[in-house]
N, C-alpha and C positions, 0 to 999 in steps of 0.2 A: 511588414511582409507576412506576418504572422499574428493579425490581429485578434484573433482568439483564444492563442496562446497566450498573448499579453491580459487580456481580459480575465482569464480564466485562474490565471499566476496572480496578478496581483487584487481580483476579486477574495480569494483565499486567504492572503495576510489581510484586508479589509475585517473580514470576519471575528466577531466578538471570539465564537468557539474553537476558529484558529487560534489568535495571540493566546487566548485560554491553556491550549493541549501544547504550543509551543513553549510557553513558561512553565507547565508541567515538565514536559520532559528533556527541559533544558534545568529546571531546576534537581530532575532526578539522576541526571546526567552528574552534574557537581555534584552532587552532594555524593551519590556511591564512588566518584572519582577519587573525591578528595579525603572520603575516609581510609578508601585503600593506600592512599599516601600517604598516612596517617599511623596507618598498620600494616607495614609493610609484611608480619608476620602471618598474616591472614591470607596470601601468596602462597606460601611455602604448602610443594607439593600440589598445585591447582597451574592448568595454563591461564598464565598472566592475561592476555591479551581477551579471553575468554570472560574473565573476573571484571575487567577495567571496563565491559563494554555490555556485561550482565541485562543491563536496566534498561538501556536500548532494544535489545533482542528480546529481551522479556514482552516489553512491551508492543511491541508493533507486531510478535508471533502472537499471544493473546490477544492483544485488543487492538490487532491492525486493521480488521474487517469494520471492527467499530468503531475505529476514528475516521477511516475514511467513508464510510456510510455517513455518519455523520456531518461530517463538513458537502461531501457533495454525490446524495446517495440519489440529488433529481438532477444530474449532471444534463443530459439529454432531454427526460420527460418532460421538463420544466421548461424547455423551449418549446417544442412541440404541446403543449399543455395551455400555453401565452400567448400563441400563434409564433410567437418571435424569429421560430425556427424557419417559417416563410421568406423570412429577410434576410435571413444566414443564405438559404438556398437560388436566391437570386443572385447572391454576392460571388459564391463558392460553392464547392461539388462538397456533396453528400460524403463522401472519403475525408474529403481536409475536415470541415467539423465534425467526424469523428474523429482524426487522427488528434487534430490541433484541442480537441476539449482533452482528451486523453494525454497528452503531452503538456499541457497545462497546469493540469493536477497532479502529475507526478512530476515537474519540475518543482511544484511547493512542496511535493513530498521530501524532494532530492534535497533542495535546499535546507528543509529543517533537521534532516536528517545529517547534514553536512555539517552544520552549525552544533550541530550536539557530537559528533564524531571528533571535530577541530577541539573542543572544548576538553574530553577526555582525554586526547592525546596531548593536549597540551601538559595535563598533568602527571600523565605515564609518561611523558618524551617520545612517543613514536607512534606511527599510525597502523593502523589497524583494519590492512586491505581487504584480508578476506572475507571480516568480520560486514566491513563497508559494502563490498559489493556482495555477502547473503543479503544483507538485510535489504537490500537495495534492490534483489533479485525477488522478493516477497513483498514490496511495495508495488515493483511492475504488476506481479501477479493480482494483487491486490486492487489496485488502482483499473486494468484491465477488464476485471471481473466488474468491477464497478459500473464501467460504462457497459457493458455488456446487459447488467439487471437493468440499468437505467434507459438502455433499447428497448428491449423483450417486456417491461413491463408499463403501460403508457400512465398510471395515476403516481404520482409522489410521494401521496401518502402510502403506498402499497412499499414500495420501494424502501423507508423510512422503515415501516414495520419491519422486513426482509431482511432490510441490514442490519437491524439490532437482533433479530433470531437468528438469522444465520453468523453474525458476530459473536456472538454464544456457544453456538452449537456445531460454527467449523473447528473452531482452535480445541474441541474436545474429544468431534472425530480426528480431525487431524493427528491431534499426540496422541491418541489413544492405538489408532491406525499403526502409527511409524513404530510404536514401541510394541505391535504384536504380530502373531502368526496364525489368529484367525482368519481361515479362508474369505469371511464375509467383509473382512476389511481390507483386505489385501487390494483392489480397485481404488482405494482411498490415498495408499500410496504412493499411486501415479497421479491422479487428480489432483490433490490438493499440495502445497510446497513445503509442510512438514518434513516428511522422510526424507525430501530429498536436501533438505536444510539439514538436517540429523547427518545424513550418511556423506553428504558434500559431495567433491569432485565433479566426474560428469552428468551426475544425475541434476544439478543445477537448472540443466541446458529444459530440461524439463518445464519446470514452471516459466520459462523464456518461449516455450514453443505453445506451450495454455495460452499465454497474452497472444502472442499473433494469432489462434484461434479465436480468442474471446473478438479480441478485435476486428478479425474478418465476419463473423458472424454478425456481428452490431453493426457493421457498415450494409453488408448484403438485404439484412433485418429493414435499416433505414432506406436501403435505396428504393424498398417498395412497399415502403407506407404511403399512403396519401395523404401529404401534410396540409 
């Protein structure tokens, strides 16, 4: 029913730099887990749930732009670039392969993010929703923005370059942004999903309303290419 979903999900575990980044931070997952179990006096005075899930959130707020540029920063181009996207559009509307390539990559996202959540809380005893669904809320964004460069810019390699400088140089405006009261950053706060991962509650709904932008722009973008 959804054959690009399928394609797109399990093209991703196929991938060398997947299994790679997954035994990274499945390996980084245990190991801060298990030392906090370890020492349990390292707790004392910190929110727990905050500590246990550290290395997760560290990682996908820093280097979520760059992991997911990396596994699939020519999500788009890369059809359109092989002609291949011709045979998508015979198949299906211009909307489902954006929706369905978008919904593919962030089910591999959801997935390893799952797998490394299940893991931590196995060792703390209890799960860790809100921590689950920020992080979860910044892979959307993330993932979104993704297909978004991957319309707007048609060569691969351009994209490729993109995402490793802007993998750089968001996660620096971003926390730099959320944690000041410079007028000229203040526009960075709503944009990007730093501040509003910092400040939580309904600001959330934020970087949830970027992805259906980014998303509607990438389909609008594709329905009047000439492929």
């Amino acid at each position: 029913m959804f054959p690009i979903v399928k394609q797109e999900f399990t093209s991703s575990f196929k991938s060398i730099k997947a299994i790679l980044l997954i035994l990274f931070l499945t390996i980084t997952s245990v190991f801060t887990a298990s030392y906090l179990t370890r020492h349990p006096e390292l707790l004392a005075g910190v929110n727990q749930p905050s500590a246990y899930t550290s290395s997760i959130k560290f990682f996908i707020l820093f280097f979520g732009f760059l992991f997911v540029a990396a596994l699939s920063h020519d999500i788009i181009n890369r059809e359109i670039e092989t002609r291949t996207i011709r045979l998508l559009v015979t198949k299906t509307s211009r909307l489902r392969i954006v929706l369905e390539k978008f919904l593919g990559s962030l089910l591999f996202w959801c997935a390893t993010l799952t797998i490394n959540f299940l893991i931590v809380s196995l060792y703390a005893q209890q799960w860790f929703w809100i921590d689950y669904l920020t992080v979860l809320i910044v892979i959307l964004y993330i993932t979104s923005f993704n297909i978004f460069l991957s319309t707007m810019i048609a060569k691969p390699g351009l994209t490729m370059f993109l995402g490793i400088f802007l993998g750089i140089v968001v996660p620096i405006i971003g926390l730099w942004s959320a944690f000041s009261e410079k007028w000229y950053l203040v526009p960075f706060q709503y944009i990007l999903p730093y501040h509003a991962v910092i400040m939580s509650g309904t600001l959330l709904l934020l970087p949830v309303l970027w992805s259906g932008l980014f998303l509607t722009v990438s389909y609008l973008t594709l329905k009047r290419k000439d492929l």
